[in-house]
DOVEXDREN-853877 format. One line per 3 residues: number of its first residue (from 1); their letters; for each residue y, x, z of C-alpha. Coordinates in steps of 0.5 Angstrom, whole numbers, plus 500, padded with zeros to 3 digits. Layout:
// DOVEXDREN-853877
NUM> A> Y/X/Z; ...
This chain:
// DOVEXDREN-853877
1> XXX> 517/518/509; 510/517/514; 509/512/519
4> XXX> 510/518/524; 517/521/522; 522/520/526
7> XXX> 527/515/522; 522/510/520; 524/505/524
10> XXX> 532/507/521; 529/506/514; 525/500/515
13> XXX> 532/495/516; 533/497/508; 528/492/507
16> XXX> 530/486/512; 530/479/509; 526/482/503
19> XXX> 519/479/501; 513/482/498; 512/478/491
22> XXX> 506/483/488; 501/488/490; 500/493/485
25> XXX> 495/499/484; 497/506/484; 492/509/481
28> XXX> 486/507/477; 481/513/478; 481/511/486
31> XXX> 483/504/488; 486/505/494; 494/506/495
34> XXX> 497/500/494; 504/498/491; 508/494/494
37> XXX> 513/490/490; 519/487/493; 524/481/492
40> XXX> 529/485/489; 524/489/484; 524/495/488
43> XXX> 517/498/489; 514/501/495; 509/506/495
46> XXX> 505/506/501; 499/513/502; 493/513/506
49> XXX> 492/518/510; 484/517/509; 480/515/504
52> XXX> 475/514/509; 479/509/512; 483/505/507
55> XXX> 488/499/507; 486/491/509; 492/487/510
58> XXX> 493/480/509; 500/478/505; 501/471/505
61> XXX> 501/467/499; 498/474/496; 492/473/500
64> XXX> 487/479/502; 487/487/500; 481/491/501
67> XXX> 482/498/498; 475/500/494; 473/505/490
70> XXX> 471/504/483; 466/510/484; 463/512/491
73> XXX> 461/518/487; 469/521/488; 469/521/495
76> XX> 462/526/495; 465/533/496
């Protein structure tokens, strides 16, 4: 589901009252797509639409994540 489908709002109540307790990495050839994992075990999945502009965000007690490639030499077309 992306940020811009209709439901989103909707499906985001699944995740009340939950906490994120680890961020993981999706892929180790290109570091950027986190993975959330829950309180409750469940992970989420979340893509950047650009690999350009990656994710920053702060979780607290989790501190900050600033996606970046290994290898800038992926990102040459």
């Amino acid at each position: 589901m992306g940020c811009n489908d209709e439901r989103s709002i909707e499906v985001s109540t699944i995740f009340k009252d939950l906490e994120i307790i680890k961020i993981q990495i999706q892929e180790t050839l290109l570091k950027i797509d986190p993975v959330f994992v829950l309180s409750n075990h469940q992970k989420i999945e979340i893509f950047s639409t650009d690999t350009y502009e990656p994710w920053t965000f702060s979780v607290e007690g989790l501190g900050v994540y600033i996606a970046t490639p290994q290898e800038p030499k992926v990102f040459d077309p």
